[in-house]
C-alpha positions in Angstrom: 53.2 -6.8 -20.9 54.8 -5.2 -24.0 52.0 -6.4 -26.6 49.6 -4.8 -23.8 51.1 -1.7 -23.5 51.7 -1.2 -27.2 47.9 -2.0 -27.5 47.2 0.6 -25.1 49.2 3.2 -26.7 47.7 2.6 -30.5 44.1 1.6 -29.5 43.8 5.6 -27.7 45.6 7.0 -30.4 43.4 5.2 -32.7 40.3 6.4 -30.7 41.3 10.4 -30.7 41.9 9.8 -34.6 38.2 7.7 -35.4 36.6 11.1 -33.1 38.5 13.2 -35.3 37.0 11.6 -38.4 33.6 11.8 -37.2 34.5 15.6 -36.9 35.1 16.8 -40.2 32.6 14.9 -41.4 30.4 17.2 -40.3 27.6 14.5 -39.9 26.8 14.6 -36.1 29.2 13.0 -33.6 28.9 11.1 -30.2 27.7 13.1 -27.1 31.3 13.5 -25.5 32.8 14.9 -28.7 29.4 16.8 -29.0 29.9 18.5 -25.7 34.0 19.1 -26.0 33.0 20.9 -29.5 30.2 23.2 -27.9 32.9 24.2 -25.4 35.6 24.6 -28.0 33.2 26.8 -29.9 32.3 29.1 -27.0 36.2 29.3 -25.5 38.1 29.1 -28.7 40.4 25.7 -27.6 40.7 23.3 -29.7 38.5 20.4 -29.5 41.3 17.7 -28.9 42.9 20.1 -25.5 38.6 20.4 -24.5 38.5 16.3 -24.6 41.4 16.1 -22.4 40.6 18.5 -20.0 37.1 17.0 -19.8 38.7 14.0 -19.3 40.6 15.4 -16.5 37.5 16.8 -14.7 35.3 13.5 -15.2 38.0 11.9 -13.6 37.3 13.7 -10.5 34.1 12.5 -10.0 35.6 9.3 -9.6 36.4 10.9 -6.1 33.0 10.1 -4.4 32.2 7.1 -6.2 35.4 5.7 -4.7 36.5 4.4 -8.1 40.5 4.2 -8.5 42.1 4.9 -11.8 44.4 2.3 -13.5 47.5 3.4 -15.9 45.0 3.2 -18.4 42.6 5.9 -18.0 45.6 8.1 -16.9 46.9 7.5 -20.3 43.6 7.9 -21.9 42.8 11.7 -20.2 46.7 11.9 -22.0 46.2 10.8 -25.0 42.9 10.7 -27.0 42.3 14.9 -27.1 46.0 15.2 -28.4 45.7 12.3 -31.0 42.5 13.9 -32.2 44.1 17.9 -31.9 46.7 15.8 -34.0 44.2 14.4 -36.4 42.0 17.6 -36.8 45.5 19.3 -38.0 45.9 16.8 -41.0 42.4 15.1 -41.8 40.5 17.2 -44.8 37.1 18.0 -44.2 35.0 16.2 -45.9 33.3 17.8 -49.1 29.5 16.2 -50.6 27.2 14.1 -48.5 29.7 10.4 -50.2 33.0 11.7 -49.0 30.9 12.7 -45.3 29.2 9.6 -44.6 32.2 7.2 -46.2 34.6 9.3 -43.2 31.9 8.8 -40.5 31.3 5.4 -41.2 35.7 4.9 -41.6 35.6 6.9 -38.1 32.9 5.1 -36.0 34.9 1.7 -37.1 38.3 3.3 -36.1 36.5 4.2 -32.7 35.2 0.6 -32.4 38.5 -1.0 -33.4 40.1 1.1 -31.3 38.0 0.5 -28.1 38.6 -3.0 -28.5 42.6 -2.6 -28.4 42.7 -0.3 -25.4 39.8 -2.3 -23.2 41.4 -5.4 -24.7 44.9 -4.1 -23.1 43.2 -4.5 -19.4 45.1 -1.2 -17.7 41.4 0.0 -16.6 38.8 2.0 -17.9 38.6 5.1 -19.4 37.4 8.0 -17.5 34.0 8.6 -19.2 33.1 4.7 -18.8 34.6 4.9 -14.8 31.7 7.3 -14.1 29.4 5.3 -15.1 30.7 1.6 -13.7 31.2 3.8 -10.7 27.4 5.3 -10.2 26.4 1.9 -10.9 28.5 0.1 -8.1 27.2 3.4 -5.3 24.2 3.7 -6.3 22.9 0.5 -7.5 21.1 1.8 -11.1 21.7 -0.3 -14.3 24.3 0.2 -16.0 22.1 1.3 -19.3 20.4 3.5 -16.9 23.3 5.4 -15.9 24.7 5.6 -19.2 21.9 7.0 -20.8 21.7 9.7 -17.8 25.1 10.7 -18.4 25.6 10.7 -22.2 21.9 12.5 -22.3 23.2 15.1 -20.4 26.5 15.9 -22.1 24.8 15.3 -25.3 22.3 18.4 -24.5 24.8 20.4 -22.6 26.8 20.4 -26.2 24.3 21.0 -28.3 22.8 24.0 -26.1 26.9 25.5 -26.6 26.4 24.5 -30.5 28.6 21.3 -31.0 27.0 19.1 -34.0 23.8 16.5 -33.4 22.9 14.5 -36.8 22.7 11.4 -38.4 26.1 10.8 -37.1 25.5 11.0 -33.6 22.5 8.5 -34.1 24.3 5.8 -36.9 27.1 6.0 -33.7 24.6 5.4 -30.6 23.3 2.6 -32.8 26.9 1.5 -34.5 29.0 1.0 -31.9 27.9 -1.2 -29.6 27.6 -4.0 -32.3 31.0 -2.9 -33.7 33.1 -3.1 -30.0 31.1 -6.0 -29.1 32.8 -7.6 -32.5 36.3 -6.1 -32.0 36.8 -6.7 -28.2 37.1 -11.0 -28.1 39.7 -10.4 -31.4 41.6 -8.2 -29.5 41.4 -9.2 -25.9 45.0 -10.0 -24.5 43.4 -12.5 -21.8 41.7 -14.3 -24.3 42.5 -18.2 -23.9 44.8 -19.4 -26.5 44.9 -23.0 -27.8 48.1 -24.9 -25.9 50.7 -25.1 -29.2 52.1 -28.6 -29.7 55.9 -28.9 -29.4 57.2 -29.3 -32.6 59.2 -32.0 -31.9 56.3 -33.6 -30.5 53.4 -34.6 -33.2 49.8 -34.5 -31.7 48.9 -37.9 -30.7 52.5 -39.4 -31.5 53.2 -41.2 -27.2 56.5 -40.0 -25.9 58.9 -42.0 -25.8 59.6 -43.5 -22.3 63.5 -43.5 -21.3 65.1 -46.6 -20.9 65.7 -47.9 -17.6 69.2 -46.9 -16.2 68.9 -43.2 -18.4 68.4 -41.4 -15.3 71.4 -43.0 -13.8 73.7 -42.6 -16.6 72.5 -38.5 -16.6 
């Protein structure tokens, strides 16, 4: 439980800080952070509060879907926007087009690192990838479909409030997937583990049977 919940805490850190990266690259950045910078830009919050508030509301949907949060995506609503806020505070912005794409690449394999350590954990999903498990258990559509739908519709409600679409958002629509598919068995806390041999046991060495009378003796 401890290893978990450490997980949990640095794999959502770890995600707010990879977004954050993708940021001041100033490449293009996945339709959430898209849409959370669009309304940062129009209302003047920062970014990191916008993703946590968004979070907040997403989460609500979960209401009709009947989907029921774990500690996880409570912690995740908590957590990311204020690690990237964090982040955005301390990171550089990146300056020429080899410093931009070598801090969007580092980001989108901080993201995928990091989505392997908090889904790895096993404390429930986040609230973004809720709304989609949850439209696909009420209403039946595939899981690609409903993702598309959603992060289609973010993606062009950001960029109509002006939050960045580039390269970046495409290398990470394309990136990612491979990269969690990678990171989650590494990191998986329910992974099975190979049964350790007692070391005072070699493998393949037959225990020695006790000697009639032991048990009496004991």
């Amino acid at each position: 439980m401890t290893r978990r919940v450490i997980q949990l805490l640095v794999g959502l850190f770890l995600y707010g800080f990879g977004c954050a990266m993708t940021i001041e690259a100033g490449l293009g950045v996945d339709p959430w952070t898209v849409l959370a910078e669009g309304i940062s830009l129009r209302t003047g919050i920062g970014i990191g509060w916008v993703t946590n508030i968004l979070g907040f509301f997403v989460l609500l949907l979960w209401i009709p879907l009947r989907q029921k949060p774990g500690v996880g995506t409570i912690a995740n609503i908590a957590l990311v926007g204020t690690s990237m806020q964090f982040a955005l505070w301390v990171l550089p912005t990146a300056v020429g087009p080899v410093a931009q794409f070598a801090e969007l690449l580092g980001g989108i394999v901080v993201v995928a690192i990091a989505s392997g350590l908090y889904i790895g954990a096993h404390f429930g999903p986040g609230p973004r990838d809720g709304l989609m498990t949850g439209m696909h258990a009420r209403l039946g559509w595939p899981i690609w479909t409903c993702r598309a739908l959603v992060e289609l519709s973010v993606l062009g409600i950001g960029w109509l409030l002006g939050g960045t679409v580039g390269i970046g958002t495409v290398l990470f629509a394309f990136l990612i997937g491979p990269l969690v598919h990678v990171a989650l068995p590494l990191l998986d806390t329910r992974r099975p583990r190979t049964a350790a041999v007692a070391p005072d046991q070699p493998a393949g060495h037959d225990r020695k049977e006790p000697a009639p009378g032991d048990a009496a003796r004991r």
